[in-house]
BAFI-742752 format. One record per residue (C-alpha): x, y, z. Coordinates in steps of 0.02 Angstrom, whole numbers, plus 50000, padded with zeros to 5 digits. Layout:
N
XYZ;...
# end
This chain:
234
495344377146925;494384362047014;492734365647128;492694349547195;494334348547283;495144362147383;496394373347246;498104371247267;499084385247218;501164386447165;501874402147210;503604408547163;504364425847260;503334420947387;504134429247527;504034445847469;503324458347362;501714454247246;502104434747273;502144435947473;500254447447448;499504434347342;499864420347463;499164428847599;497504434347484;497504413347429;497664407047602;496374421047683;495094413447542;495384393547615;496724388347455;498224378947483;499814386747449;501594380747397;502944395547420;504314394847334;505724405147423;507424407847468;506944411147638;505584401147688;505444405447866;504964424547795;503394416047710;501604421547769;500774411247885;499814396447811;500934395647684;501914377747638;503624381047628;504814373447487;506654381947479;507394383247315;508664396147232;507914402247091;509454404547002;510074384847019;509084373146908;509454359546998;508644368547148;507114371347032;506894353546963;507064346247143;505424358747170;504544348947058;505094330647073;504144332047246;502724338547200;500894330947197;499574340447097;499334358247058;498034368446987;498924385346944;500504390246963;501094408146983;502954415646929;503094429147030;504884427247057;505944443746965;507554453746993;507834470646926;509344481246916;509684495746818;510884488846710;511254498346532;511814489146373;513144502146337;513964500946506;512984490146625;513774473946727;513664458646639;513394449646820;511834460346832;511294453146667;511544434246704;510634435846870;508994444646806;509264432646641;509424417246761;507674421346868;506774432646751;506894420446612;507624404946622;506924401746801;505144405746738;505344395646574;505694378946665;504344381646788;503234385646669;503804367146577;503934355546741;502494362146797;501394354146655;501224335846732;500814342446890;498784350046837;497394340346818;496604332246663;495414347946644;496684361346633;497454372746736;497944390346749;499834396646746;499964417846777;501874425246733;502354444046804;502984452846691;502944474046677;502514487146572;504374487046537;504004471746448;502774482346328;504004499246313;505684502946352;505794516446488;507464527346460;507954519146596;507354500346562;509254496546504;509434475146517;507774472646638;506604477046518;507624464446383;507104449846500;505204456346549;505074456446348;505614436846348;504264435246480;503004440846359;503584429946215;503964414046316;501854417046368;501274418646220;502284404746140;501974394546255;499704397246227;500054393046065;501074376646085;499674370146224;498414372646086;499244364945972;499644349646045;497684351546156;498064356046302;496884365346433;498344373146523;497994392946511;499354407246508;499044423246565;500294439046586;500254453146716;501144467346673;501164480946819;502314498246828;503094504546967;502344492147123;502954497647293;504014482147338;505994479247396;506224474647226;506244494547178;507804496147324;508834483647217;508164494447046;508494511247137;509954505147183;511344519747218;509994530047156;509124532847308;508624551547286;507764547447108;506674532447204;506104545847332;505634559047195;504814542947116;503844539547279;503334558247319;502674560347122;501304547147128;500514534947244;501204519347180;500284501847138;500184491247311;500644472847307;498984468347338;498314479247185;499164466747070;498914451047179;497124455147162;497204454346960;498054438446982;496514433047089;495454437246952;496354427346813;496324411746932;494384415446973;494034417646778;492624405746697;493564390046609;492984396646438;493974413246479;495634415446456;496594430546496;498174435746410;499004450646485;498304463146599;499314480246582;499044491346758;499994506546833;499884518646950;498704534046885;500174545446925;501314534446803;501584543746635;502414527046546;
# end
């Protein structure tokens, strides 16, 4: 990223979760911040708004039309239900297929003429569901296993064609975020047994890896950091 000017930092899910404890880290430490959000008016303070759906792709190419330079941008944007291949809702599928993967794919792509000459850094949440298939990882996991490829496919084509741009993964378990409501879903009971088993990673515990990807030397490049609760057996 560039020491001369002040970083300027793309976040998507910025509202909530990991994405929303990231901006706040970023904007604490002086960087600017874009937030990428449904509901912009629930973004941190500091924090320049842009509204977009996620799920639209007009929405998401409008995002980046408008948009002056950036040095790293950060996909932080997910959905997760527990949705089975033998029996699970197809609707369930296209949404977490729309933001998991195609959402992330194109802002991965549009975001390339936006860095500078020298590089840039681009970080993509993905899980440990995207490493192993939980019993209950059912149609999620499918997606946060496109996350990983569409990373490392896309390190190898900027080397190919000499790019700077660097691609780095974070793959955390069970975070404590209203993302496990949606995934707990109906299952309320099993998410409290969850909660009362093990303290659970904190937003900020994987906003902080993210902070040290983006802090990295420019001759280091990370590829996927794997991190979990110590009370998580998988």
């Amino acid at each position: 990223m560039q020491e001369s000017d002040t970083p300027i930092i793309l976040v998507t899910g910025a509202s909530s979760g990991i994405g929303r404890a990231l901006c706040e880290i970023l904007v604490a430490r002086g960087t600017s911040v874009l937030g990428v959000s449904r509901r912009p008016d629930s973004l941190p303070a500091g924090v320049a708004p842009i509204h977009a759906d996620l799920k639209k792709q007009e929405d998401i190419h409008t995002t980046f039309e408008h948009l002056g330079r950036i040095d790293a941008l950060v996909n932080c944007a997910g959905v997760a239900y527990l949705s089975h291949i033998h029996n699970g809702d197809p609707a369930d599928w296209e949404e977490m297929w729309r933001v998991n993967v195609m959402a992330l794919a194109l802002c991965c792509q549009l975001s390339l003429r936006h860095f500078p000459r020298d590089g840039g850094r681009i970080v993509n949440i993905s899980s440990m569901s995207g490493h192993r298939v939980p019993p209950s990882g059912g149609f999620y996991a499918s997606t946060k296993f496109a996350v990983r490829a569409i990373s490392d496919a896309l390190r190898s084509e900027l080397k190919t064609i000499g790019s700077s741009v660097q691609v780095a993964c974070v793959s955390p378990g069970f975070v404590d975020t209203p993302l496990l409501d949606d995934y707990f879903r109906s299952r309320e009971d099993a998410l409290q047994i969850t909660r009362e088993s093990m303290v659970m990673l904190r937003p900020e515990d994987v906003a902080n890896a993210i902070i040290g990807i983006l802090d990295a030397p420019a001759h280091v490049e990370i590829g996927d950091i794997l991190m979990r609760s110590a009370g998580q057996r998988m």
